[in-house]
C-alpha positions as CSV (number, residue, x, y, z in Angstrom):
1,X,-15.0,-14.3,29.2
2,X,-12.1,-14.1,32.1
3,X,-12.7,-11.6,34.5
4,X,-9.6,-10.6,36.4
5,X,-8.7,-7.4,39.3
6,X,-6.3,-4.8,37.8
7,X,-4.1,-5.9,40.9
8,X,-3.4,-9.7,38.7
9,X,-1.2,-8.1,36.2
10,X,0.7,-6.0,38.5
11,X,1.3,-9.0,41.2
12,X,2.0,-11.8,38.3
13,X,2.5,-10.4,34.7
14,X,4.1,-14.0,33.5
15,X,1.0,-16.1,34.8
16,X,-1.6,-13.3,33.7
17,X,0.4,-13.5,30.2
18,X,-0.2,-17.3,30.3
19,X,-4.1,-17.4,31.2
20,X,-4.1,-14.8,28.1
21,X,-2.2,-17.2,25.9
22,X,-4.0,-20.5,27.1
23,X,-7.5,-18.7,26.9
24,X,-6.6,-17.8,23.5
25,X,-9.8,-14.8,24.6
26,X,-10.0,-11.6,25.8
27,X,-9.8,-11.5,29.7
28,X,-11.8,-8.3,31.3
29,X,-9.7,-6.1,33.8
30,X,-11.7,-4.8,36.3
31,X,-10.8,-1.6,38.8
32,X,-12.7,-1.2,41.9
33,X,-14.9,-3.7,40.9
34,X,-15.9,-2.0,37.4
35,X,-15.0,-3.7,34.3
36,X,-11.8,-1.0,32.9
37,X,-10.1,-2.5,30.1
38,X,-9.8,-5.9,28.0
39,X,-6.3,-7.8,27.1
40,X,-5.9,-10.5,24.6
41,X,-3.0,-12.2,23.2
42,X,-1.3,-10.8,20.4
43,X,-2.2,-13.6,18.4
44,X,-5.9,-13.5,19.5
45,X,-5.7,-9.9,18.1
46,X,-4.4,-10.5,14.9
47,X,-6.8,-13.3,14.5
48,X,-10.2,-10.9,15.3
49,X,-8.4,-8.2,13.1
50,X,-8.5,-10.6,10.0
51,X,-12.2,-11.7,10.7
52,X,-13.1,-8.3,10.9
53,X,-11.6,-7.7,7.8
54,X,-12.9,-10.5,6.4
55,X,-16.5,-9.3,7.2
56,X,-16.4,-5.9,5.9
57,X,-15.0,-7.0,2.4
58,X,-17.9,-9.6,2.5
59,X,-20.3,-7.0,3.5
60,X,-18.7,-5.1,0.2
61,X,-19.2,-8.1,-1.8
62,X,-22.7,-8.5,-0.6
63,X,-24.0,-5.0,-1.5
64,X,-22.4,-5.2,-5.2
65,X,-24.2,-8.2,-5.3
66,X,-27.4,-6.4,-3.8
67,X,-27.6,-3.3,-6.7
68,X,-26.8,-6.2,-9.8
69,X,-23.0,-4.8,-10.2
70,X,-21.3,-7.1,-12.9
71,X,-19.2,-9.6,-11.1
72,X,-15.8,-10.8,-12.2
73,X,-15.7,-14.9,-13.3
74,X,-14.0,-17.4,-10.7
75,X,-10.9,-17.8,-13.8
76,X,-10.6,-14.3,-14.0
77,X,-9.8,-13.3,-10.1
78,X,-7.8,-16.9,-10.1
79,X,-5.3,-15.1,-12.7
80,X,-5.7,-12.0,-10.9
81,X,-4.3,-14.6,-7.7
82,X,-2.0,-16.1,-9.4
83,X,0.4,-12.6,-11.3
84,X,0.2,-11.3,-7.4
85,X,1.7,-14.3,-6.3
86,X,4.2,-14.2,-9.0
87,X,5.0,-10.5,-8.8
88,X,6.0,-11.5,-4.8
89,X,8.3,-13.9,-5.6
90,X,10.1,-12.1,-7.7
């Protein structure tokens, strides 16, 4: 991980925007030598939001598995997929 002084943003915003964007990782902001806050890309964001949620519906999934709920069969959350998909096109 990038560790930057506060004083990078304010003195270059553009090329602070571009490490961010290149690094496609979050870059640690430090003030008076103390790490103070963490910037990513917007994109890097939304990217670690959806893994996140991605891990907590597996960790669901996981646990029903766990205490023997009954699980649904691969056609049935296919068609489940499938009227979704449907339903948004229309």
């Amino acid at each position: 991980m990038l560790i930057k002084p506060s004083t990078t943003i304010r003195q270059d915003y553009n090329g602070f925007s571009k490490i961010c964007h290149e690094l496609d990782e979050p870059v640690v902001l430090t003030r008076n030598g103390e790490a103070d806050l963490v910037v990513m890309s917007h994109e890097a964001f939304r990217r670690m939001e959806a893994r996140i949620k991605l891990q907590s519906k597996l960790l669901v999934a996981e646990k029903q598995i766990a205490e023997g709920e009954n699980l649904l069969a691969h056609d049935e959350i296919i068609a489940r997929m499938r009227r979704k998909i449907d339903a948004a096109k229309e």
